[in-house]
Backbone atoms as SQL, in Angstrom:
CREATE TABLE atoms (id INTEGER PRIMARY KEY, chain TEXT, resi INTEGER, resn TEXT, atom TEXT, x REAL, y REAL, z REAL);
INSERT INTO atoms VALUES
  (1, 'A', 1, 'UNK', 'N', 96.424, 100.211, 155.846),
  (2, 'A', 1, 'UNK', 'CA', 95.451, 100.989, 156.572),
  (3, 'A', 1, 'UNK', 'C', 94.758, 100.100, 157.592),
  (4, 'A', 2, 'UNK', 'N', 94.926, 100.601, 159.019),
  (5, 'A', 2, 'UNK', 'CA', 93.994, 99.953, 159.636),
  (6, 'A', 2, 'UNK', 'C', 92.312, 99.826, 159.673),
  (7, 'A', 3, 'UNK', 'N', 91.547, 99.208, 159.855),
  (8, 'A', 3, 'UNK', 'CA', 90.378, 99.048, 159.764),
  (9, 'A', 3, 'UNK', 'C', 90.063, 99.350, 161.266),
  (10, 'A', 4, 'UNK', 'N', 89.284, 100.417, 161.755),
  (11, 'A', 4, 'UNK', 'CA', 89.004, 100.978, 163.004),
  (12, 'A', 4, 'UNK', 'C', 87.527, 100.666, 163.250),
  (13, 'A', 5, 'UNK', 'N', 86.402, 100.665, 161.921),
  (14, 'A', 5, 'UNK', 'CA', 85.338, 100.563, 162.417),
  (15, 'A', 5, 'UNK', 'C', 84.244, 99.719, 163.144),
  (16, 'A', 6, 'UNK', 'N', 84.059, 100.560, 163.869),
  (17, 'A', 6, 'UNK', 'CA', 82.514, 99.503, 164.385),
  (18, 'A', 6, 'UNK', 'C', 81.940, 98.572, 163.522),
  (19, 'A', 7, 'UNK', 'N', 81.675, 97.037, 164.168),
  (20, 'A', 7, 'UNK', 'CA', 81.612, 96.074, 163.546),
  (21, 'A', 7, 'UNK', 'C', 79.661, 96.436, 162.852),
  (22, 'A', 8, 'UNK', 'N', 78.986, 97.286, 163.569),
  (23, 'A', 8, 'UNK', 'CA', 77.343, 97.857, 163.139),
  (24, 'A', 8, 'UNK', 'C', 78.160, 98.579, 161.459),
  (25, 'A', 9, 'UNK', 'N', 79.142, 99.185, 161.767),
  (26, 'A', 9, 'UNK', 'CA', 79.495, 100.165, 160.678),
  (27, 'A', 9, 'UNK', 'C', 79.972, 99.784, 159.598),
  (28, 'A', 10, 'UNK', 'N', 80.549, 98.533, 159.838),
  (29, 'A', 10, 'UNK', 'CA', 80.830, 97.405, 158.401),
  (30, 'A', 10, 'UNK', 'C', 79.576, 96.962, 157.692),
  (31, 'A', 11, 'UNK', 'N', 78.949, 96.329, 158.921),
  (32, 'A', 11, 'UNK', 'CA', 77.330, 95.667, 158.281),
  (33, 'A', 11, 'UNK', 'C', 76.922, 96.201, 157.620),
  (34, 'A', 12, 'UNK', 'N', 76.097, 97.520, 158.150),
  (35, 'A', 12, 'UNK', 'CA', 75.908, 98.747, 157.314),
  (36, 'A', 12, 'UNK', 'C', 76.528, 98.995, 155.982),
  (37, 'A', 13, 'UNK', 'N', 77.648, 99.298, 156.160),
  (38, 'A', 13, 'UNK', 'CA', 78.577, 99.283, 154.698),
  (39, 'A', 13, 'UNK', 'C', 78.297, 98.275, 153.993),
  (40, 'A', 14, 'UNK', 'N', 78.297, 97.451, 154.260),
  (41, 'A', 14, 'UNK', 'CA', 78.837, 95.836, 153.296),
  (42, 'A', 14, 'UNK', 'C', 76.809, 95.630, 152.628),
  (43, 'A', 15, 'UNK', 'N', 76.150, 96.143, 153.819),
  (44, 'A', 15, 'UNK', 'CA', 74.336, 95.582, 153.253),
  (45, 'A', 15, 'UNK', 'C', 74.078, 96.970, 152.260),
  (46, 'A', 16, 'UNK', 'N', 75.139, 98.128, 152.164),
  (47, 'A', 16, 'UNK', 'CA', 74.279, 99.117, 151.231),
  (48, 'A', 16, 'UNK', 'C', 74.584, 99.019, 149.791),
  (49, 'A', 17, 'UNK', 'N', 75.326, 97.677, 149.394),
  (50, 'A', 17, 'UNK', 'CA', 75.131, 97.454, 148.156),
  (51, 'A', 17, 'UNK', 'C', 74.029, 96.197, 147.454),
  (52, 'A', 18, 'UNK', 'N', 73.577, 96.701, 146.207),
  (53, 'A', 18, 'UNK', 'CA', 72.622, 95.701, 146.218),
  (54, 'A', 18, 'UNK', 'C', 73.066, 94.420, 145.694),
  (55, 'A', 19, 'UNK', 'N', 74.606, 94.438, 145.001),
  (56, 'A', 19, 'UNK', 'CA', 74.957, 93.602, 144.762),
  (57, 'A', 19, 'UNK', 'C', 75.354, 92.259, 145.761),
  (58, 'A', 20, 'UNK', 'N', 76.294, 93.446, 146.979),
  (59, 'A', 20, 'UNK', 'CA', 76.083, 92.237, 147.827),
  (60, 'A', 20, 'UNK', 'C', 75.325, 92.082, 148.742),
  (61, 'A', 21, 'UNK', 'N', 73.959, 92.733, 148.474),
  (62, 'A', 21, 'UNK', 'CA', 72.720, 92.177, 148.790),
  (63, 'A', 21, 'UNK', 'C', 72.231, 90.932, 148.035),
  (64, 'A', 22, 'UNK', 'N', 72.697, 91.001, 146.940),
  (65, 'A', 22, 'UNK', 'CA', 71.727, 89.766, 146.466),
  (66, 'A', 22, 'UNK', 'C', 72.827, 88.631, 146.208),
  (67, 'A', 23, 'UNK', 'N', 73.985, 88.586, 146.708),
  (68, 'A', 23, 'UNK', 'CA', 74.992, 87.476, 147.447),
  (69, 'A', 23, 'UNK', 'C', 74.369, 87.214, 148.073),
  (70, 'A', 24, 'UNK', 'N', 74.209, 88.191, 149.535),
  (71, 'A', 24, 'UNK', 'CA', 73.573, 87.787, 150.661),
  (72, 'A', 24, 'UNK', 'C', 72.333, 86.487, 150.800),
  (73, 'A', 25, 'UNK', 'N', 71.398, 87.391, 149.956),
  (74, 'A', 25, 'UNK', 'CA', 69.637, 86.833, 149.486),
  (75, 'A', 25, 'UNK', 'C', 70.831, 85.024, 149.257),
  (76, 'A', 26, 'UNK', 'N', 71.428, 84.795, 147.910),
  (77, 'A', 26, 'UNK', 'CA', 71.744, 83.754, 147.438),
  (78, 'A', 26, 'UNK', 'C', 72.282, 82.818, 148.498),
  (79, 'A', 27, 'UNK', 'N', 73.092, 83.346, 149.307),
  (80, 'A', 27, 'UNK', 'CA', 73.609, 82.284, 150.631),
  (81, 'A', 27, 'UNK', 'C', 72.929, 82.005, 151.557),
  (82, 'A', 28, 'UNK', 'N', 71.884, 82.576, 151.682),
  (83, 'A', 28, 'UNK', 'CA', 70.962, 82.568, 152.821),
  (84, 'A', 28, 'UNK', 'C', 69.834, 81.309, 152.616),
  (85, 'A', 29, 'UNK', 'N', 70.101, 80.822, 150.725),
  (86, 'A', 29, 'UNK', 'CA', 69.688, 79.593, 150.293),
  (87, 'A', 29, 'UNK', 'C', 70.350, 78.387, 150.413),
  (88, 'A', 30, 'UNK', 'N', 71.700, 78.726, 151.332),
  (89, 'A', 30, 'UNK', 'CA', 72.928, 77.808, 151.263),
  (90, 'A', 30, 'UNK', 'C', 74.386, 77.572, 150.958),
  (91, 'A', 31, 'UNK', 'N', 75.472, 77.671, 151.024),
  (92, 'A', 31, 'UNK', 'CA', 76.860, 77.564, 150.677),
  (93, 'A', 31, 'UNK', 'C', 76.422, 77.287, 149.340),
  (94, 'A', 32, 'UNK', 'N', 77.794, 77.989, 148.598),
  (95, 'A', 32, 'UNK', 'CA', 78.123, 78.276, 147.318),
  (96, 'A', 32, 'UNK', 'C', 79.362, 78.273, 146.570),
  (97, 'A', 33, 'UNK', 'N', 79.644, 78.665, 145.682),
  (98, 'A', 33, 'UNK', 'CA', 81.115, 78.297, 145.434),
  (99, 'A', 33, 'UNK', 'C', 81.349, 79.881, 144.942),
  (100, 'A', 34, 'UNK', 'N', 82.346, 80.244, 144.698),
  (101, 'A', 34, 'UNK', 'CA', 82.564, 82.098, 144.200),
  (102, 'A', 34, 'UNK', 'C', 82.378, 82.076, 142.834),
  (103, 'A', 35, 'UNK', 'N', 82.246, 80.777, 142.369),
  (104, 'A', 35, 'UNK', 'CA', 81.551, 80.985, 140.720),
  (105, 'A', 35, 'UNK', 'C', 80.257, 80.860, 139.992),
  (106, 'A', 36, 'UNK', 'N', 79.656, 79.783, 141.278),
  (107, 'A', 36, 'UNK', 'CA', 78.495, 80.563, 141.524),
  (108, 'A', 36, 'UNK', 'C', 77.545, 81.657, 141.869),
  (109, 'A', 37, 'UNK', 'N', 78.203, 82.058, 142.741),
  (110, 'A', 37, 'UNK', 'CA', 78.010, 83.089, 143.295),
  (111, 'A', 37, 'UNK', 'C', 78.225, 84.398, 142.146),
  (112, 'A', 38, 'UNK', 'N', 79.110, 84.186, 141.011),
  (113, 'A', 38, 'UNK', 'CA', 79.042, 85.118, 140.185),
  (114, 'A', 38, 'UNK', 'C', 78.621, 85.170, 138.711),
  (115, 'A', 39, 'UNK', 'N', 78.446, 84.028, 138.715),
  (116, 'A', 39, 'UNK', 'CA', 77.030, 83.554, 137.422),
  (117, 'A', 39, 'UNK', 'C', 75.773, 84.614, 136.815),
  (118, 'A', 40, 'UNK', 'N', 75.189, 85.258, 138.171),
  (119, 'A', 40, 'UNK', 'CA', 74.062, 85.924, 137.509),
  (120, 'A', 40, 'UNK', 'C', 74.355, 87.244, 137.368),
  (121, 'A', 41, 'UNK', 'N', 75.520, 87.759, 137.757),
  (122, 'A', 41, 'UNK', 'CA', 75.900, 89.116, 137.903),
  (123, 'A', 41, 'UNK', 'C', 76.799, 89.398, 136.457),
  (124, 'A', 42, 'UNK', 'N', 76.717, 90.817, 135.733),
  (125, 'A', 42, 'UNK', 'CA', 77.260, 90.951, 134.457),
  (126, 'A', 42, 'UNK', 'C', 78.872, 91.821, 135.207),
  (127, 'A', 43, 'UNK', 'N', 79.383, 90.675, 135.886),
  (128, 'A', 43, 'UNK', 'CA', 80.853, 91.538, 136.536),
  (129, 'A', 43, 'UNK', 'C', 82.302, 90.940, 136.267),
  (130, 'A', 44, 'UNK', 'N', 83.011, 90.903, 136.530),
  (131, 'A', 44, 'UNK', 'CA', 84.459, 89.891, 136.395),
  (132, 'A', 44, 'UNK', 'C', 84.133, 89.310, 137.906),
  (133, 'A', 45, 'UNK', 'N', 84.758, 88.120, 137.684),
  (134, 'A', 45, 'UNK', 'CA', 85.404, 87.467, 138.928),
  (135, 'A', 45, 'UNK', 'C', 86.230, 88.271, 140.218),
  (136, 'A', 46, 'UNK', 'N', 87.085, 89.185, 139.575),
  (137, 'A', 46, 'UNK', 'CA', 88.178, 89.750, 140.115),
  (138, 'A', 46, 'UNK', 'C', 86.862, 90.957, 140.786),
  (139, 'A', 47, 'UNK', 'N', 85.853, 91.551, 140.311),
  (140, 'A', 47, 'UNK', 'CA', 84.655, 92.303, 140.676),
  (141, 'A', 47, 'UNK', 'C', 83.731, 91.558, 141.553),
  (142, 'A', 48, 'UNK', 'N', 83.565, 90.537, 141.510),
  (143, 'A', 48, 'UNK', 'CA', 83.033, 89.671, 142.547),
  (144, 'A', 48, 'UNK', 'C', 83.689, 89.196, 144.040),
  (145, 'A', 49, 'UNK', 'N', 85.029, 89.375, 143.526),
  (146, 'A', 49, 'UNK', 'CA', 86.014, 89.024, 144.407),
  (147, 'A', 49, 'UNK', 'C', 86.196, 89.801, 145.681),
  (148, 'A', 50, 'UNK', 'N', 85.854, 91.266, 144.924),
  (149, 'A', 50, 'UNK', 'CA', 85.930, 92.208, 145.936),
  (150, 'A', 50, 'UNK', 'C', 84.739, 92.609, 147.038),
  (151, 'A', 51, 'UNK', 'N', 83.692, 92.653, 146.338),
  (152, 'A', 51, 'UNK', 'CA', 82.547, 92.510, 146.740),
  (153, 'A', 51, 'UNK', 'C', 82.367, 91.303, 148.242),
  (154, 'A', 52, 'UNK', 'N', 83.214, 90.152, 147.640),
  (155, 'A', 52, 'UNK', 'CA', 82.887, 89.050, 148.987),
  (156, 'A', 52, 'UNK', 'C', 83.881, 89.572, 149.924),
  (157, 'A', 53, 'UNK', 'N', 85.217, 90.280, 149.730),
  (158, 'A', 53, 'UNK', 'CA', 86.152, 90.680, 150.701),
  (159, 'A', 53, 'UNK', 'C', 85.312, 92.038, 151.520),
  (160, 'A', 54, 'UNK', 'N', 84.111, 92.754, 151.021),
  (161, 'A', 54, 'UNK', 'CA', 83.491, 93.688, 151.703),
  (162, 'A', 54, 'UNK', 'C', 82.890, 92.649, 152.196),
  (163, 'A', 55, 'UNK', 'N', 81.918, 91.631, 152.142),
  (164, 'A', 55, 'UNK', 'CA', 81.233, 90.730, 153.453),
  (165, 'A', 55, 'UNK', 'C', 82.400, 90.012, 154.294),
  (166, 'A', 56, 'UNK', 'N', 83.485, 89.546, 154.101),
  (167, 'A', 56, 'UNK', 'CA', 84.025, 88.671, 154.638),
  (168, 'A', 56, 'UNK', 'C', 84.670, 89.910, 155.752),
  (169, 'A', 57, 'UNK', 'N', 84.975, 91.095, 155.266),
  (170, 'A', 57, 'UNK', 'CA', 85.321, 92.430, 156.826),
  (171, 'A', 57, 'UNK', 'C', 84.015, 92.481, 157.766),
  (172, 'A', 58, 'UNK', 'N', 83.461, 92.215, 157.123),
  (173, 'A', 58, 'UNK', 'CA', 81.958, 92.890, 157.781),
  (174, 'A', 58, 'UNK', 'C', 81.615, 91.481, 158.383),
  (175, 'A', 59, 'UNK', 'N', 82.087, 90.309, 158.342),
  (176, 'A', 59, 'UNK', 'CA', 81.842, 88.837, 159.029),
  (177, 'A', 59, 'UNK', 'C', 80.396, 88.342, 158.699),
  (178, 'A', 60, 'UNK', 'N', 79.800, 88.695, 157.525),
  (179, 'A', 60, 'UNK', 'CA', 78.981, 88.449, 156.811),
  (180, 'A', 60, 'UNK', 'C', 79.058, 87.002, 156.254),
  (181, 'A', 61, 'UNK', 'N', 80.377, 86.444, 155.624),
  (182, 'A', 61, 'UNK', 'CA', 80.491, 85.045, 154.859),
  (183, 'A', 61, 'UNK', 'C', 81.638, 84.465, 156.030),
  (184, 'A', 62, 'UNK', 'N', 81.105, 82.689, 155.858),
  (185, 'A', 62, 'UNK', 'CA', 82.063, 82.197, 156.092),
  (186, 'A', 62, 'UNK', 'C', 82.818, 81.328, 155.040),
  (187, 'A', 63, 'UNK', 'N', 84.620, 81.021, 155.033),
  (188, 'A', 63, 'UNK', 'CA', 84.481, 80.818, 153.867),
  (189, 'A', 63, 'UNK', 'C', 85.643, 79.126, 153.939),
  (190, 'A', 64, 'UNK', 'N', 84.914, 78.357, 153.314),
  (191, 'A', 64, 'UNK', 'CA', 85.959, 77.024, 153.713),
  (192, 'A', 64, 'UNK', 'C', 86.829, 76.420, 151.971),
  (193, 'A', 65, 'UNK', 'N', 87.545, 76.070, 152.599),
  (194, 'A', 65, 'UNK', 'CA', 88.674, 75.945, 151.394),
  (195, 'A', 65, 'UNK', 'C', 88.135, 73.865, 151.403),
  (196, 'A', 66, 'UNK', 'N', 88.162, 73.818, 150.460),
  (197, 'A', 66, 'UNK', 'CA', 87.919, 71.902, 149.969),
  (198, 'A', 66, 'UNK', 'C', 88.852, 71.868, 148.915),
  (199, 'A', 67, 'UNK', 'N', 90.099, 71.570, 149.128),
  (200, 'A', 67, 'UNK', 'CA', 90.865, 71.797, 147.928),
  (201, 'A', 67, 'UNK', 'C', 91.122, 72.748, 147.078),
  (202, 'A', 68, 'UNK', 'N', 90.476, 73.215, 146.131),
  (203, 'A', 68, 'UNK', 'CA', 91.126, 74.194, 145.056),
  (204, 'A', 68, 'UNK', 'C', 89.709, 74.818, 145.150),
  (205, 'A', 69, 'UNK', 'N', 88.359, 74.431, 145.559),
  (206, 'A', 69, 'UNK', 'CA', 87.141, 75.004, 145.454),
  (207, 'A', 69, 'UNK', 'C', 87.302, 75.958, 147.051),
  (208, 'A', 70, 'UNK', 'N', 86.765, 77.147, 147.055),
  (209, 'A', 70, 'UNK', 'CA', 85.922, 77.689, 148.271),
  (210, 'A', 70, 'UNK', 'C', 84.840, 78.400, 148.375),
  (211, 'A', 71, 'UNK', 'N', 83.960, 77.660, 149.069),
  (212, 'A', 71, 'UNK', 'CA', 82.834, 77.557, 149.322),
  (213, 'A', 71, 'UNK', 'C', 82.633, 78.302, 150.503),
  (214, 'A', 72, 'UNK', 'N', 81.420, 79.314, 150.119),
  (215, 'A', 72, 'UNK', 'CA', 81.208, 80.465, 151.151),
  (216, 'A', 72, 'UNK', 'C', 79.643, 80.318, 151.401),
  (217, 'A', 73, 'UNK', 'N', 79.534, 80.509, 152.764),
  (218, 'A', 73, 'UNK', 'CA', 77.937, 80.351, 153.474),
  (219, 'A', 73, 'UNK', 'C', 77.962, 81.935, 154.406),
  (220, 'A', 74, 'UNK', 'N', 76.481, 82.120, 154.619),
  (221, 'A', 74, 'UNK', 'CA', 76.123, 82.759, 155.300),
  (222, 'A', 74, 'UNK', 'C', 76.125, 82.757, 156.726),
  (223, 'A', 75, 'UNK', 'N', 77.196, 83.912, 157.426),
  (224, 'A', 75, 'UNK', 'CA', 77.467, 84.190, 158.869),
  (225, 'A', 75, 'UNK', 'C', 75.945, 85.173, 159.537),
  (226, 'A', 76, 'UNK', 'N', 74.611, 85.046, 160.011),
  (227, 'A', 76, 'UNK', 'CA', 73.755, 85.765, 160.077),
  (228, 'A', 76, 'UNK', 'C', 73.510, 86.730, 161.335),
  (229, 'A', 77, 'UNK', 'N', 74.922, 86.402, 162.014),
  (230, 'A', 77, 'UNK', 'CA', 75.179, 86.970, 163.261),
  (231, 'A', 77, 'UNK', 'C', 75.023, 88.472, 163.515),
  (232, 'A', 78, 'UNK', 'N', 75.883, 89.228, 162.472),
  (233, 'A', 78, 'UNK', 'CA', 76.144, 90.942, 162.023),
  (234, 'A', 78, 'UNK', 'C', 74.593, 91.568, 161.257),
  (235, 'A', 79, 'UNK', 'N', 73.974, 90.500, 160.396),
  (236, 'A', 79, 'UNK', 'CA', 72.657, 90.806, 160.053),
  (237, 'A', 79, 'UNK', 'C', 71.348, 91.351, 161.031),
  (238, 'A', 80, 'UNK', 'N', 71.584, 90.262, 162.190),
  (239, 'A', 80, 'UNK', 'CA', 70.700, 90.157, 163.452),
  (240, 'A', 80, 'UNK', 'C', 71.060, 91.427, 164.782),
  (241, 'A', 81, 'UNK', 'N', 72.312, 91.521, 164.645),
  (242, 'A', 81, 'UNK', 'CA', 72.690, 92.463, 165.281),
  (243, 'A', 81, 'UNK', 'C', 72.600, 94.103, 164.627),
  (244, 'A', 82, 'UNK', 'N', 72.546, 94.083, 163.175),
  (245, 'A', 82, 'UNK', 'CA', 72.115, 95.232, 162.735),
  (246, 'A', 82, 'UNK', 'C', 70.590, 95.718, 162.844),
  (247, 'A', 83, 'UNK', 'N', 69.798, 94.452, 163.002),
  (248, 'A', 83, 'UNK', 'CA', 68.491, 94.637, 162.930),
  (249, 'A', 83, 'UNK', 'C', 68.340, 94.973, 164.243),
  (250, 'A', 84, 'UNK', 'N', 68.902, 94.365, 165.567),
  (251, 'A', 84, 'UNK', 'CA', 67.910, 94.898, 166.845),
  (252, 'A', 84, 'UNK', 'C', 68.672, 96.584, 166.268),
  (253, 'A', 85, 'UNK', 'N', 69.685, 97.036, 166.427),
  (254, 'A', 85, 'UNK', 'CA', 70.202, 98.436, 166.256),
  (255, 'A', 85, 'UNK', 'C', 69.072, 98.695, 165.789),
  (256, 'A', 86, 'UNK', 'N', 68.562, 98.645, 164.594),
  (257, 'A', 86, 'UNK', 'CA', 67.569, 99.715, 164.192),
  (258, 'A', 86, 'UNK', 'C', 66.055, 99.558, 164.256),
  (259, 'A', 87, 'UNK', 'N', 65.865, 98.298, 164.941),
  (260, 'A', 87, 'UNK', 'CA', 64.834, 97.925, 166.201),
  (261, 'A', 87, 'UNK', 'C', 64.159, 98.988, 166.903),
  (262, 'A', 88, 'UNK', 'N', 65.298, 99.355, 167.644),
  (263, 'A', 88, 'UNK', 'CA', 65.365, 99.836, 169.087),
  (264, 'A', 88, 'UNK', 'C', 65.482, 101.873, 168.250),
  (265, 'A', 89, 'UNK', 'N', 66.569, 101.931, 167.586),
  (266, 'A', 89, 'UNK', 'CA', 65.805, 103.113, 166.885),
  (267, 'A', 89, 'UNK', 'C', 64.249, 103.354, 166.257),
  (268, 'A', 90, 'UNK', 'N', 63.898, 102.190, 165.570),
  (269, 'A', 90, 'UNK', 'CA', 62.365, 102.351, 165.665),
  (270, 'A', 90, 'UNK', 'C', 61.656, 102.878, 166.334),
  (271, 'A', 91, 'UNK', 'N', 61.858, 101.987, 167.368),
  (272, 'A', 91, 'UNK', 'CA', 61.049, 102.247, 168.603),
  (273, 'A', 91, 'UNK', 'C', 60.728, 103.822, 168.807),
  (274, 'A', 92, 'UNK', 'N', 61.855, 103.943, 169.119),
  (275, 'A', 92, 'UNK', 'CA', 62.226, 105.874, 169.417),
  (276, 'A', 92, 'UNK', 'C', 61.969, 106.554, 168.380),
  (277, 'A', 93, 'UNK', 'N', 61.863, 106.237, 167.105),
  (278, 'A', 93, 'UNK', 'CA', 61.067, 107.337, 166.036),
  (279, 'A', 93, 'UNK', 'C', 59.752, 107.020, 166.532),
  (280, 'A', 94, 'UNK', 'N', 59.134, 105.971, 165.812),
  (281, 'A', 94, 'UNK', 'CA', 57.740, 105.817, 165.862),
  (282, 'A', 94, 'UNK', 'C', 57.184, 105.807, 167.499),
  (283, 'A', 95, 'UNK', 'N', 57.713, 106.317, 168.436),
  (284, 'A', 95, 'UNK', 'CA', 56.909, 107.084, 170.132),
  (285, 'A', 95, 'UNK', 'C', 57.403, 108.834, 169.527),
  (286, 'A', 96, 'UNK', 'N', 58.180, 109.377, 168.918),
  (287, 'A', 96, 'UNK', 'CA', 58.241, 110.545, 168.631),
  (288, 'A', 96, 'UNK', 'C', 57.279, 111.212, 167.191),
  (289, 'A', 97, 'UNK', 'N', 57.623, 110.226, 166.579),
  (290, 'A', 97, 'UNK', 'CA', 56.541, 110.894, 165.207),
  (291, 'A', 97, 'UNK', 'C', 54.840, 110.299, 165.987),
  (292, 'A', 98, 'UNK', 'N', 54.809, 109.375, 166.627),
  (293, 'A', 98, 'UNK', 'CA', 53.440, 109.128, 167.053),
  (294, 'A', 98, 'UNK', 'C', 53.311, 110.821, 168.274),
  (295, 'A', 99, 'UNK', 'N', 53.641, 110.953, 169.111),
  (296, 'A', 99, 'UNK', 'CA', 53.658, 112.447, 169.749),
  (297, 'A', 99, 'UNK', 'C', 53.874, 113.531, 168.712),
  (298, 'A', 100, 'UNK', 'N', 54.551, 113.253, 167.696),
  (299, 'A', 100, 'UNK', 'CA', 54.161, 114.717, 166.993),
  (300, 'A', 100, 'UNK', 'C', 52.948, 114.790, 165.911),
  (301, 'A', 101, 'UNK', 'N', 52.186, 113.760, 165.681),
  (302, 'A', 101, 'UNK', 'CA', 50.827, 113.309, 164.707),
  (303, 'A', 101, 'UNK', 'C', 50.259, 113.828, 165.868),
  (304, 'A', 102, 'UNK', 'N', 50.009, 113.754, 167.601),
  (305, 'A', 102, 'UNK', 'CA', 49.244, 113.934, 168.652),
  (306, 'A', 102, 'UNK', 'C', 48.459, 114.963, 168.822),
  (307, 'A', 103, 'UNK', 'N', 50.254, 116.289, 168.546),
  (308, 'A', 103, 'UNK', 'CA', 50.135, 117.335, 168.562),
  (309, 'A', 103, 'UNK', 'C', 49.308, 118.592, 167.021),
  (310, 'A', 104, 'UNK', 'N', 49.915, 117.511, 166.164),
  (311, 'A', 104, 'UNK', 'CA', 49.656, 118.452, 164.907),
  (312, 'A', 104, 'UNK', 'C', 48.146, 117.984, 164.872),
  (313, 'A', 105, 'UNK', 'N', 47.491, 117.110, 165.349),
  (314, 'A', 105, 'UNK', 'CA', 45.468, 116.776, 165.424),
  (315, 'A', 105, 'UNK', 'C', 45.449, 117.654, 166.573),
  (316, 'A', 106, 'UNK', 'N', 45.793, 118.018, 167.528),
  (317, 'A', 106, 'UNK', 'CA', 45.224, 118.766, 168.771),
  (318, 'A', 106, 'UNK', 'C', 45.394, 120.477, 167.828),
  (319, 'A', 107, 'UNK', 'N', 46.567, 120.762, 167.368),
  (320, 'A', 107, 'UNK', 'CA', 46.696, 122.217, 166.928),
  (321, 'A', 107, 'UNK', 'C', 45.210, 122.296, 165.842),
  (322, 'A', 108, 'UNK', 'N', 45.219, 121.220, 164.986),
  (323, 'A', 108, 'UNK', 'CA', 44.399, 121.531, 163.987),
  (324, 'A', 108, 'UNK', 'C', 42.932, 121.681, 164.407),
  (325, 'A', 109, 'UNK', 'N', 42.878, 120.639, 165.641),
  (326, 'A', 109, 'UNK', 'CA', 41.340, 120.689, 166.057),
  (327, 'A', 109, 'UNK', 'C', 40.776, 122.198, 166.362),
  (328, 'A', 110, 'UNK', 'N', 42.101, 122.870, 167.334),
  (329, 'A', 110, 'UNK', 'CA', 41.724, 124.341, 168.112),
  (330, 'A', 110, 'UNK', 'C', 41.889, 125.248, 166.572),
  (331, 'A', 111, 'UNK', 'N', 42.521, 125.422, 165.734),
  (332, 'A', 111, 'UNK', 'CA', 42.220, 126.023, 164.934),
  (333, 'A', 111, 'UNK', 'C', 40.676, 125.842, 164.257),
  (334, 'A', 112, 'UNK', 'N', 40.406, 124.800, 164.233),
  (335, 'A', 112, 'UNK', 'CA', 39.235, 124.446, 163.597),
  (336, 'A', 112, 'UNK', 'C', 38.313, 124.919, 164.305),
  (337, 'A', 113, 'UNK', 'N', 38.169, 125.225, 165.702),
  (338, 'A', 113, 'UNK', 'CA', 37.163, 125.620, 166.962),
  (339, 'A', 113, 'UNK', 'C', 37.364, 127.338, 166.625),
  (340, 'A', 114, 'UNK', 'N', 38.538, 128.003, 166.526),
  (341, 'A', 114, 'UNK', 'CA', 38.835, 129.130, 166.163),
  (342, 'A', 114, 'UNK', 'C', 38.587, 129.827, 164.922),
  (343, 'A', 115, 'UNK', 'N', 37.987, 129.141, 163.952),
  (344, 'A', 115, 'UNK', 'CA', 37.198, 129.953, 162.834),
  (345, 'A', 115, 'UNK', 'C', 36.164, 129.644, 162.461),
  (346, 'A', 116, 'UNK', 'N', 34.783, 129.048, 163.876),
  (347, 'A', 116, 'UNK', 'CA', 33.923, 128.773, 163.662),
  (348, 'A', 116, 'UNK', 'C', 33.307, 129.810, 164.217);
C-alpha cells in the first residue's frame, strides 16, 4: 500500500496516541535505545516496535544503528510544523468565537433594555 498522506496528517496520526506520546515526552529527554524506550510500558517489544514505525512514517524519530544496538532520538521538525498549523487555526477560531461572545452581550443587553 502506498502511503499518500500529508506529512501534517501523519503527525497528527502518529501524536494521537498517548503511548507514542509518552515515547515522544521520553526522547525529547534524549536518544534511547528501543529497550528502553519500552521498559515503562506493560507491551511486547514487537508492540513497541510498531508504535516507533508509526513515528519513524510520520519523521518523528531518528534512528542510528551502533552495531547490534539502535538508538532513536527525537526529529522535532513535524512537531513544530504541526503546531504553527494549529497556530494559525487558533488564530481564526479565537477572532470568530471572540465576534460571536460580541454579539451574544449586544443581543442580551437589548433584550435586557426590552423588558424593562
Amino acid at each position: 500500500m502506498v502511503e499518500r498522506s500529508a506529512p501534517i496528517d501523519r503527525t497528527l496520526a502518529a501524536i494521537a496516541d498517548s503511548t507514542r506520546r509518552a515515547i515522544l515526552a521520553r526522547l525529547a529527554l534524549g536518544e534511547a535505545r528501543v529497550t528502553d524506550l519500552a521498559e515503562p510500558f506493560d507491551l511486547s517489544l514487537n508492540a513497541i516496535s510498531k508504535h516507533l514505525r508509526v513515528l519513524e512514517r510520520a519523521s518523528l524519530l531518528r534512528r542510528e544503528v551502533r552495531g547490534r544496538e539502535h538508538l532513536l532520538s527525537l526529529e522535532a521538525r513535524p512537531l513544530r510544523e504541526a503546531a504553527e498549523w494549529i497556530t494559525a487555526y487558533q488564530a481564526f477560531w479565537e477572532h470568530r468565537l471572540d465576534a460571536l461572545d460580541a454579539f451574544l452581550r449586544r443581543k442580551k443587553k437589548r433584550r435586557g433594555r426590552r423588558e424593562t
